[in-house]
C-alpha positions in Angstrom: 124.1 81.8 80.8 122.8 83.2 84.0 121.9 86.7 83.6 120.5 89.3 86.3 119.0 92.5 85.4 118.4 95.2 88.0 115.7 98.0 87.7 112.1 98.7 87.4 109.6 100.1 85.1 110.1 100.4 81.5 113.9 100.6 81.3 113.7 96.9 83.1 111.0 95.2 80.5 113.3 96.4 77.7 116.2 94.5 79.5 114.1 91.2 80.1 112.9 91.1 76.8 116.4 91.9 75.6 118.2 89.2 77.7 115.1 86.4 77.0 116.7 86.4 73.7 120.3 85.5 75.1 119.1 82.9 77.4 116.5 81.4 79.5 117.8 81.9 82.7 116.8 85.2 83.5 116.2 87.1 86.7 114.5 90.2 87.6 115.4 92.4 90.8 113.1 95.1 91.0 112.8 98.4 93.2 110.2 98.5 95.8 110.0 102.1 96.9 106.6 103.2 93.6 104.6 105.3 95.9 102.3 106.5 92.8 99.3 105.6 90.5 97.5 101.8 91.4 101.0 100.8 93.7 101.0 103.7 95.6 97.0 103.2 96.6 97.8 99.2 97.6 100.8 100.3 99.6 98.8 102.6 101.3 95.7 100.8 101.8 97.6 97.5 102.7 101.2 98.0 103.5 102.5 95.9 101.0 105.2 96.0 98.5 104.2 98.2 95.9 103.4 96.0 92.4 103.8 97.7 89.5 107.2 97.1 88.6 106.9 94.1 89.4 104.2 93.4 87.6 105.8 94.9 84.4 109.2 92.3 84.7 106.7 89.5 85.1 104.6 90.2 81.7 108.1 90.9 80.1 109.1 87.0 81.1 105.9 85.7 80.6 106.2 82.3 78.3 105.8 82.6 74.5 102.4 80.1 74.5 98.4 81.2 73.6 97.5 80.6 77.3 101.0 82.5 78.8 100.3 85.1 76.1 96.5 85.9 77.5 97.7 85.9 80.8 100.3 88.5 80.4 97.9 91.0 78.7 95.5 90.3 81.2 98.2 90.6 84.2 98.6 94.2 82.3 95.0 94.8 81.9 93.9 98.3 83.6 90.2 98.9 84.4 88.9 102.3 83.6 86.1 104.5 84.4 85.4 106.3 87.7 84.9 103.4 90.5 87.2 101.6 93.1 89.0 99.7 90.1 89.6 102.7 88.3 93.4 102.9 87.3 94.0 99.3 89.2 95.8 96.8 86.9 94.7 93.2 87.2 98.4 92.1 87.6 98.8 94.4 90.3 95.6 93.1 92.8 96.5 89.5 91.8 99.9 90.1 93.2 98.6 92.3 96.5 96.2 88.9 97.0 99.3 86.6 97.0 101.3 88.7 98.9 98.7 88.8 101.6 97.7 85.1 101.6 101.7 83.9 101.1 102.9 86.3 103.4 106.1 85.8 101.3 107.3 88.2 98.3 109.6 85.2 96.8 107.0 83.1 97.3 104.1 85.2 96.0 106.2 86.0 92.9 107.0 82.5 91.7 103.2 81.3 91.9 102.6 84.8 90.1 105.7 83.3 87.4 103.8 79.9 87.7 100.4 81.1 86.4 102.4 82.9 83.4 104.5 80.4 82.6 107.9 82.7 83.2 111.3 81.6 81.4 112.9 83.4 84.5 112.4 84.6 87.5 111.3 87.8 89.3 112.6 89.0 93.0 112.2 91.9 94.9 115.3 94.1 95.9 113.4 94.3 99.1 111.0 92.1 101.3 109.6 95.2 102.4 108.7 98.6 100.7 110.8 101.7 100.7 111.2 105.1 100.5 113.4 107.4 98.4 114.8 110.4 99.8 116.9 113.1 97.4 118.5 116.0 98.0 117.6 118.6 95.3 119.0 122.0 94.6 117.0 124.1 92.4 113.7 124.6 94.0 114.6 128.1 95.8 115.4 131.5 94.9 119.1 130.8 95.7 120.1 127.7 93.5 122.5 126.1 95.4 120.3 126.0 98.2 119.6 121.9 99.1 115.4 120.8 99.6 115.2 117.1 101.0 112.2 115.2 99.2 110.7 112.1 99.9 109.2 110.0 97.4 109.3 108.4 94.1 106.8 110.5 92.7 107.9 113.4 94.2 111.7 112.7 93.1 110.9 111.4 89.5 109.1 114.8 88.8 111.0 117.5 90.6 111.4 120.5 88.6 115.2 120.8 90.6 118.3 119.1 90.0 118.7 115.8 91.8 121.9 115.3 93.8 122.0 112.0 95.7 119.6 110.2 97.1 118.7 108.0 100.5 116.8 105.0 101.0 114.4 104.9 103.8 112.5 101.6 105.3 109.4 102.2 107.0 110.7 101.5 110.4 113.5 103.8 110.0 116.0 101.5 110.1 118.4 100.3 106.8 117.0 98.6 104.2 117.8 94.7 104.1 118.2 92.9 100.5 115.9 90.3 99.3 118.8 86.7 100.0 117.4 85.3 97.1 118.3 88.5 94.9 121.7 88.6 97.0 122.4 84.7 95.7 120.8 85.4 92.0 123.7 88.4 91.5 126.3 86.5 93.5 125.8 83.5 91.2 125.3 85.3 88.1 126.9 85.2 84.5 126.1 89.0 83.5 124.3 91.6 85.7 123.1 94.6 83.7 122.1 98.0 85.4 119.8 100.3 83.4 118.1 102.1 81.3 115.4 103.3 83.6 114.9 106.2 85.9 118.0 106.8 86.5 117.6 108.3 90.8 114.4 106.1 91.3 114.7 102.8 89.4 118.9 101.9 88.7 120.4 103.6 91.8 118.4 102.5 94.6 119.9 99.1 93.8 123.6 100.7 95.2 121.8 101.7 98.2 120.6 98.5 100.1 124.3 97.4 101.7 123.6 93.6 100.6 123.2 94.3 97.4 125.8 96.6 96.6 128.0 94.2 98.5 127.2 91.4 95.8 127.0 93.9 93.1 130.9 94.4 94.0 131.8 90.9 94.7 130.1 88.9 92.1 132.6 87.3 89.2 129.6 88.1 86.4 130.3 91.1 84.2 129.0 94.0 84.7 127.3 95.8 82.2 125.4 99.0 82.1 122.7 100.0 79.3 122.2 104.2 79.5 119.1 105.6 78.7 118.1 107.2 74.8 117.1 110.4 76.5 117.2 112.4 79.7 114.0 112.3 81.5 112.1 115.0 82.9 112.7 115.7 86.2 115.3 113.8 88.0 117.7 113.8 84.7 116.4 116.9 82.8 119.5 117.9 81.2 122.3 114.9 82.1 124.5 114.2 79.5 125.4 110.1 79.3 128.8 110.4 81.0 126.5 112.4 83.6 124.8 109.4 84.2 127.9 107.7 84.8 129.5 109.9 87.2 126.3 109.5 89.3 127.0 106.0 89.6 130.3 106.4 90.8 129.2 109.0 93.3 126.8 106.6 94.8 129.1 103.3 94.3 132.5 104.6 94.0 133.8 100.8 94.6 131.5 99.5 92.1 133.9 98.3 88.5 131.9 97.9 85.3 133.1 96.0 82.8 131.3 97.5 79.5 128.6 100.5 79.2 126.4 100.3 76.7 124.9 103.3 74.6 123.0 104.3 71.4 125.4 105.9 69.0 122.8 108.1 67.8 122.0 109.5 71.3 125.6 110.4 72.5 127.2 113.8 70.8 130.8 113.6 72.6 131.9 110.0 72.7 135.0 110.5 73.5 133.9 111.9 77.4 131.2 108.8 77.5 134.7 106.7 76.4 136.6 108.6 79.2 133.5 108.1 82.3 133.4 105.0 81.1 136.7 104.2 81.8 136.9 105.8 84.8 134.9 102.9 85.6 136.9 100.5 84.5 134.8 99.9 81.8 134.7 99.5 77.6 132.0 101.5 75.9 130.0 99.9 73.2 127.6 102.1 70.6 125.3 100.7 68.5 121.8 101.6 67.3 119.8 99.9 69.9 116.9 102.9 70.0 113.6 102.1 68.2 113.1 103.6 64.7 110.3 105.8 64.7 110.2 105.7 69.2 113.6 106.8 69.7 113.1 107.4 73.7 112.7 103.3 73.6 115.3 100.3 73.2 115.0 97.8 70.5 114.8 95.1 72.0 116.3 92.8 69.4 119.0 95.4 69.0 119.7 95.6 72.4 120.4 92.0 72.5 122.6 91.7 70.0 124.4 95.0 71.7 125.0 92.6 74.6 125.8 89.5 72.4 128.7 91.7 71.0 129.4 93.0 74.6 129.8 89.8 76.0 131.9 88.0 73.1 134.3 91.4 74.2 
């Protein structure tokens, strides 16, 4: 089975390391547009594609073996005290390196997946980094009043509501898809969007016109995982079906085949049951939250939430 998860951050590892248990053939597209923390200082300093995420979908392939296993906590490895290294993760300057001597995101991730001996692959949604834009209401003294922000950072921890947001190359011009993510959805089995931040990690996917063309086209079912909790910020108080009627206001052409949920983390199924459907889609609740951690997915439970999902 050939299976494409799209995202970034932690919503994205929990995916990977939920699908590496379906089947080996696994590919990560990740968002480009971090602009914070050890990313956001490489981007800046050398205009490349910001790493983190990346990073993170790379350790959450890595091979099961002693030497993958070292590499993938060293890849995640984040130097502390009060120098230049300071808050830089190894993974992240090993990637900036290959980026700059390969001159080629695909190419600079699969030596990267080389090294750690991935049972998949990981591709950029981009070949160059972007920019999110949101409009926000919230933010003045009249609420309904609409504040453009640019950012991840900046959109992930508004204190305002999040409407819809923009993606933004640096050039100015419309972002263009990574082909080899393109082919990877067009040819895939099952392509899962979410959990993850909902405006900056799953959406920005729907934005790049290639991508949301394939996204559209591709015969794989389409399955979406919602998030355990709202997130401060850009989903402070969204309800699940919330999250879906975002989607459709960003993608209105986009069908889904099944959305996945926690049982425990939705109060009025039968709305989720109803977004869902408007959708086109079956919902499926199970317990796939982490006892003891509920804002994270079990990824053993996730899998077999997908197992289920796919059998129909």
């Amino acid at each position: 089975m050939r299976a494409v998860a799209l995202g970034g951050g932690h919503g994205l590892h929990a995916t990977l390391s939920a699908l590496r248990r379906l089947t080996p053939d696994v590919t990560a597209v990740v968002t480009v547009a971090d602009d914070g923390g050890s990313s956001g200082r490489l981007r800046r300093e050398l205009g490349l594609l910001p790493p983190g995420d990346l990073r993170k979908a790379l350790a959450a392939l890595a091979g099961d073996g002693d030497e993958n296993s070292l590499w993938a906590t060293v890849f995640q490895h984040r130097f502390g005290g009060s120098g230049a290294l300071a808050g830089h993760a190894v993974g992240n300057l090993v990637l900036a390196a290959l980026l700059e001597i390969l001159g080629d995101p695909v190419a600079a991730l699969a030596e990267a997946a080389r090294l750690l001996g991935l049972t998949g692959r990981v591709l950029p949604m981009c070949g160059e980094p972007l920019d999110i834009e949101a409009d926000v209401i919230g933010l003045d003294e009249d609420p309904a009043a609409v504040r453009r922000i640019r950012g991840q950072v900046a959109v992930a921890t508004t204190p305002g509501q999040v409407q819809r947001i923009r993606l933004h190359t640096v050039s100015g011009e419309a972002p263009k898809a990574c082909e080899a993510a393109v082919q990877a959805v067009l040819e895939a089995d099952v392509v899962l969007l979410g959990p993850g931040s909902w405006f900056t990690s799953v959406l920005p996917h729907l934005l790049v016109p290639e991508l949301h063309e394939a996204l559209i086209d591709t015969p794989a079912s389409r399955m979406v995982v919602l998030n355990l909790v709202p997130q401060p910020g850009e989903t402070a108080g969204f309800s699940p079906e919330r999250h879906l009627d975002v989607l459709c206001e960003h993608a209105p052409r986009l069908r889904v085949d099944a959305v996945i949920a926690d049982v425990d983390s939705v109060s009025t199924p039968d709305r989720l049951r109803t977004a869902a459907e408007s959708l086109g889609a079956r919902l499926r609740l199970d317990a796939i939250a982490t006892v003891g951690a509920r804002e994270r997915h079990d990824p053993a439970a996730l899998a077999d939430s997908l197992r289920g999902a796919l059998a129909g």
